[in-house]
C-alpha positions in Angstrom: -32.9 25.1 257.5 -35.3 22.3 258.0 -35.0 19.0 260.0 -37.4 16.1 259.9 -40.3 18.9 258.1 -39.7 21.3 261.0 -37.7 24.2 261.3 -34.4 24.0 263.0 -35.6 26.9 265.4 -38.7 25.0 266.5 -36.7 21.8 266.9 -33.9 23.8 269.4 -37.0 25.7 271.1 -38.5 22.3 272.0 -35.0 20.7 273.0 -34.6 23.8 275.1 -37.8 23.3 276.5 -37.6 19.5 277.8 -34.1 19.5 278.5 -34.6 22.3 280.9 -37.7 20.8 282.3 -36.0 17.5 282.7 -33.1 19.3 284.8 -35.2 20.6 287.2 -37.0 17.0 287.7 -33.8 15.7 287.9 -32.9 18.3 290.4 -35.9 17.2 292.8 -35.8 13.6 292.3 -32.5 12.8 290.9 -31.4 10.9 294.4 -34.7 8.7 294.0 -33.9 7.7 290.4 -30.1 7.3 291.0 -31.1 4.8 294.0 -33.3 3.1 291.8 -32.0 2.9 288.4 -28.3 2.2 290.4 -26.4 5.2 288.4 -24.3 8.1 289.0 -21.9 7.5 290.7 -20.0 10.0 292.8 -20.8 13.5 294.4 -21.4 15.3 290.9 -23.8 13.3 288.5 -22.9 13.1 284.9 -26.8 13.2 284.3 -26.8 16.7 285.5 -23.9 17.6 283.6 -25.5 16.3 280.6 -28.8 17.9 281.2 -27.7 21.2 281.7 -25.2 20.7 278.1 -28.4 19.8 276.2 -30.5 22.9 278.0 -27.5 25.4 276.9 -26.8 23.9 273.4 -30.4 24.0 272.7 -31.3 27.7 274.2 -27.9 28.8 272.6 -28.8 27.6 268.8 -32.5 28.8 269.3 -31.2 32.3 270.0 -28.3 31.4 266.9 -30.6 30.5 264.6 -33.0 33.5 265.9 -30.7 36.5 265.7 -28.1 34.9 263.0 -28.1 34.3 259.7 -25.0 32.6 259.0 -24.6 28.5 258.3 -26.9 26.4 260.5 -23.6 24.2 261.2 -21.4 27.2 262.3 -24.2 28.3 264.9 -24.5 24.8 266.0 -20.7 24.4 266.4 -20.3 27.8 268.4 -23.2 26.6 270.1 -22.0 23.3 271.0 -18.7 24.7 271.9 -20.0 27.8 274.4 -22.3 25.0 276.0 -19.5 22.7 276.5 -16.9 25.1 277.9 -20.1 26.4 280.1 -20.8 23.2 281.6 -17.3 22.7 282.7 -17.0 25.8 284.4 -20.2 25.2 286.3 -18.5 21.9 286.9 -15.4 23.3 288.1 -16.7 26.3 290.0 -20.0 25.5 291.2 -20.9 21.9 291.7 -17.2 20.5 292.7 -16.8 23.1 295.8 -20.4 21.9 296.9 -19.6 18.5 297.0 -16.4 19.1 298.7 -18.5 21.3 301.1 -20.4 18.4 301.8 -17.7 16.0 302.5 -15.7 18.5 304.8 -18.5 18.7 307.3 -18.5 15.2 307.7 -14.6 15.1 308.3 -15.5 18.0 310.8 -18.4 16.1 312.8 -15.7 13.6 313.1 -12.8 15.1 314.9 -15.7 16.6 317.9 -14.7 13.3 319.0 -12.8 13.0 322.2 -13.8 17.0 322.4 -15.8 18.5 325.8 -19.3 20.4 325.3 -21.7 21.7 327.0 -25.4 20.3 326.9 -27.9 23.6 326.2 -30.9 21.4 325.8 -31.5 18.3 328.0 -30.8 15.0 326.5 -33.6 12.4 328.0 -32.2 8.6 327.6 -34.1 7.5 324.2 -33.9 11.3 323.0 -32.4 14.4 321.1 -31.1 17.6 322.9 -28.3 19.6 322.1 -24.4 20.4 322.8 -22.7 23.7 322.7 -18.9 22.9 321.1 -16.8 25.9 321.3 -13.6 26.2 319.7 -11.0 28.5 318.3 -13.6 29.5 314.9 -16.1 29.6 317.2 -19.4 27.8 318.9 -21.6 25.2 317.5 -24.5 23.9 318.9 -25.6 20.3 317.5 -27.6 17.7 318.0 -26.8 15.1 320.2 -28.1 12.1 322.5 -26.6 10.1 325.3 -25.1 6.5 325.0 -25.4 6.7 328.9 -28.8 5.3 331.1 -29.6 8.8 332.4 -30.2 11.6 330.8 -28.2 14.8 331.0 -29.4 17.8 331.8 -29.2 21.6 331.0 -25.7 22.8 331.6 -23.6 19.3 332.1 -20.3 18.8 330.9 -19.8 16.0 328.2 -17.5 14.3 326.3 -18.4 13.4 323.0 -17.5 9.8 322.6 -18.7 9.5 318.8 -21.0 10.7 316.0 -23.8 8.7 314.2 -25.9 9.8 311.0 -24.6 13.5 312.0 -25.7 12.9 315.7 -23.2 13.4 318.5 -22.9 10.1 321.0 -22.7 12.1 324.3 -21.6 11.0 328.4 -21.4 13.0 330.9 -17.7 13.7 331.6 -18.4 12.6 335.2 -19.2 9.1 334.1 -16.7 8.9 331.4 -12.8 7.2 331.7 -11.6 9.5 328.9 -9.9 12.9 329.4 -11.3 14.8 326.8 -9.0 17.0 323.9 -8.1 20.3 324.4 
C-alpha cells in the first residue's frame, strides 16, 4: 500500500527509526526538558510511554508489512494492539517498581533518624565523612556531616538527628540530649 507516494514499509521503517531515536534522547535529557517545558508529571512520564508505543507500533508494522501479506489495516491493528498491551506491561512491570524503588529509599533515609552509628570516615565541621548504620538486614555505610562545631572522628558514636538531600545530619552521642532508638 502506498501513503503520501511512499510505501507503507518505508514510512513505518522511518517512524521506527525517529521514534526510537527520540526515546533514547528522551532517556538522557528527559529531566532537563520536563524542568523546562513544565511537563510530566509524576514518577513515570507519559512521554516515555508514548515514545516507546510509537517505537513498537512502528518496528511491529515494518516487520507486518515485511513478512505479511495480508490487509495493511489488519497488520496495523494487530500492530497497534501488541504495542499497546506491551507498553503497559513495561508500565506495570518495569517502570512502576522503579519508581516505587526510588521512593522507598527515601522513606528509608528517613526513619535512620533518632538511630545510633558509627562514624568510619571523619567528619571535619564544613565536610563529608561517613556513618556505619547497622541493623537487623544489615550495615550501611552513608554519607553524613555534623550539625555540631567539631568534627567527629574515626570510630565516634552518633546519633543521627536528621537527613538532608540524602545526607545524614550527625552529633556525637556525647553531646546530644536524645537517647537514640534501638
Amino acid at each position: 500500500m502506498i501513503l503520501f507516494g511512499y510505501p507503507l514499509e518505508t514510512i513505518y521503517l522511518y517512524g521506527f527509526i525517529i521514534a526510537t531515536i527520540l526515546t533514547v534522547i528522551y532517556i538522557f535529557f528527559g529531566d532537563i526538558f520536563e524542568s523546562i517545558f513544565s511537563f510530566g508529571g509524576g514518577a513515570v512520564s507519559v512521554v516515555t510511554l508514548l515514545l516507546s508505543f510509537f517505537a513498537m507500533l512502528c518496528g511491529l508494522s515494518y516487520i507486518g508489512e515485511y513478512l505479511y501479506s495480508y490487509n495493511s489495516l489488519v497488520i496495523f491493528g494487530g500492530s497497534f494492539a501488541i504495542s499497546f498491551i506491551g507498553v503497559f506491561i513495561m508500565k506495570i512491570l518495569i517502570l512502576k517498581p522503579i519508581a516505587e524503588a526510588e521512593q522507598n529509599t527515601v522513606q528509608r533515609m528517613d526513619e535512620f533518624i533518632g538511630c545510633k552509628g558509627e562514624v568510619i570516615t571523619t567528619i571535619p565541621t564544613e565536610g563529608f565523612g561517613e556513618v556505619l548504620i547497622s541493623s537487623k538486614f544489615g550495615s550501611n555505610a552513608i554519607p553524613a556531616k555534623t550539625i555540631g562545631k567539631k568534627d567527629i572522628s574515626q570510630g565516634t558514636e552518633v546519633i543521627i538527628e536528621g537527613v538532608q538531600d540524602g545526607v545524614l545530619l550527625v552529633q556525637n552521642i556525647a553531646y546530644s540530649l536524645k537517647k537514640p532508638k534501638l
